[in-house]
N, C-alpha and C positions, 0 to 999 in steps of 0.2 A: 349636340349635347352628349356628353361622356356618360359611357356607362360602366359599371363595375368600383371597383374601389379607387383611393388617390394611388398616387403612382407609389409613394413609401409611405409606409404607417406601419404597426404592430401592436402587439400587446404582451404583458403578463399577467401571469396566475403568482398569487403569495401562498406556499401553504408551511403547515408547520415540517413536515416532511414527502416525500416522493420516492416512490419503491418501483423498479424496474421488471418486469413479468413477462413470463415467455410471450411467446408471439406479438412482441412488441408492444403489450401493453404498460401502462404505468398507473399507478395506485398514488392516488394525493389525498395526502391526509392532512383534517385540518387545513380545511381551505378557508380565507380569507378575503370577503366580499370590495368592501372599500374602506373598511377600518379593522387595525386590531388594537383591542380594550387592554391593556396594562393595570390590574388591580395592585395598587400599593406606588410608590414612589420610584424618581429617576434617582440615578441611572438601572437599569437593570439590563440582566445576563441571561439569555436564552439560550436552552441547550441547542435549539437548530432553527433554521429557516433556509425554504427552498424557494426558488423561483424559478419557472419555467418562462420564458423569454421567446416570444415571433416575432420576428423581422419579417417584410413581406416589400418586394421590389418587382420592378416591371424587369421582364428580359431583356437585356445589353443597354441597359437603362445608365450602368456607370461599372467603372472598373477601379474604383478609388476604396481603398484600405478601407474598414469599420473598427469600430471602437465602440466597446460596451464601456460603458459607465452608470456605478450604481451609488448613490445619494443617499445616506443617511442622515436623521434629522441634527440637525447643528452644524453641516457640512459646508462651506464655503463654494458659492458658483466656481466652476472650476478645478473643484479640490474635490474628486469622489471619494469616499472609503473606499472603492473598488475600481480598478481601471483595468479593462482587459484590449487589448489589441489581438483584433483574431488572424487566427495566421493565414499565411499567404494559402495553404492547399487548401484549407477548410473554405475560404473565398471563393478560388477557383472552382471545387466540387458543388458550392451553391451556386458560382454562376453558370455552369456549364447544365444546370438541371433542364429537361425539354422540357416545358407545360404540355398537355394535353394537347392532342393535334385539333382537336373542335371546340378547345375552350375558349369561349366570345371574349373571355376576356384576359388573357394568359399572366400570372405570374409566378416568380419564386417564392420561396418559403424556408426558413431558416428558422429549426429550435434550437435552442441554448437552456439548459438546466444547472442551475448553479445553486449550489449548497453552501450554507453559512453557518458553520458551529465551532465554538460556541459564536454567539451575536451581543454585542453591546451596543446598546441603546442609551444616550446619553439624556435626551428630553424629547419631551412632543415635539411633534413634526409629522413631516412625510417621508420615505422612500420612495424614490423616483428612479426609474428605470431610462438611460438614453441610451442611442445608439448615435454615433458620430460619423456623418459619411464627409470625407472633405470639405470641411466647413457646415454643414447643413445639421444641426442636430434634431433629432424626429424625435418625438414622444413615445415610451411605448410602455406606460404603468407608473401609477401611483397608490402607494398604500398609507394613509392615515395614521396616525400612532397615535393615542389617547391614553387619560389615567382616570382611572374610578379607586375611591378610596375600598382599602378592602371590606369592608362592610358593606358595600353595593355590591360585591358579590356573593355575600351571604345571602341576600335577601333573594337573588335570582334561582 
């Protein structure tokens, strides 16, 4: 029986922004759980939105290009608002990382922090977060989008 994580998975963080700090810290502000609330009506314009983005692969596991893609609600399968192909060094540098020499269960690890400002939101939906490894697309976040008339936010 296996132990440790699947061979490729990930995740993201939504927040409204992210501030980089010495000794490699970073500040996220306005983090967002599994939904964020829209008070008032589509489409709307946000001044910003970050995402911090893991990727997580086993060692010499594949040596095939990735591709971020990122989904905003009304977006056609196929057709991201955002399409990044990561470059060839930045690949290389993640796949050449050693794990741990006594880690039972060894893998890579790739963040990705991506800023969005301003953002248009056309209607409810989700943001969806993939990465594309030659063929195989992995999961790695979804965030909700919802609308409460502005008066539910007065009341909170």
């Amino acid at each position: 029986m296996s132990k440790g994580p699947p061979s490729l998975y990930g995740y993201s963080l939504f927040c409204d922004d992210l501030r980089r700090e010495e000794g490699g810290k970073i500040t996220l502000v306005g983090v967002y759980s599994s939904e964020m609330i829209i008070f008032g009506s589509f489409p709307v314009t946000l001044p910003k939105l970050a995402l911090i983005v893991t990727y997580v692969e086993r060692p010499g596991q594949s040596h095939e290009p990735l591709e971020l893609a990122i989904y905003f609600p009304g977006d056609a399968d196929g057709e991201p608002s955002h399409r990044r192909s990561l470059p060839a060094e930045m690949l290389e540098e993640f796949r050449r990382q050693r794990p741990e020499p006594d880690a039972e269960d060894p893998i890579l690890t790739m963040r990705l922090d991506w800023m969005f400002s301003p953002v248009n939101i056309k209607q409810e939906g989700r943001i969806k977060v993939r990465m594309n490894r030659g063929g195989t697309e992995i999961k790695l976040g979804t965030l909700r989008i919802t609308t409460r008339s502005p008066s539910a936010a007065q009341a909170t």
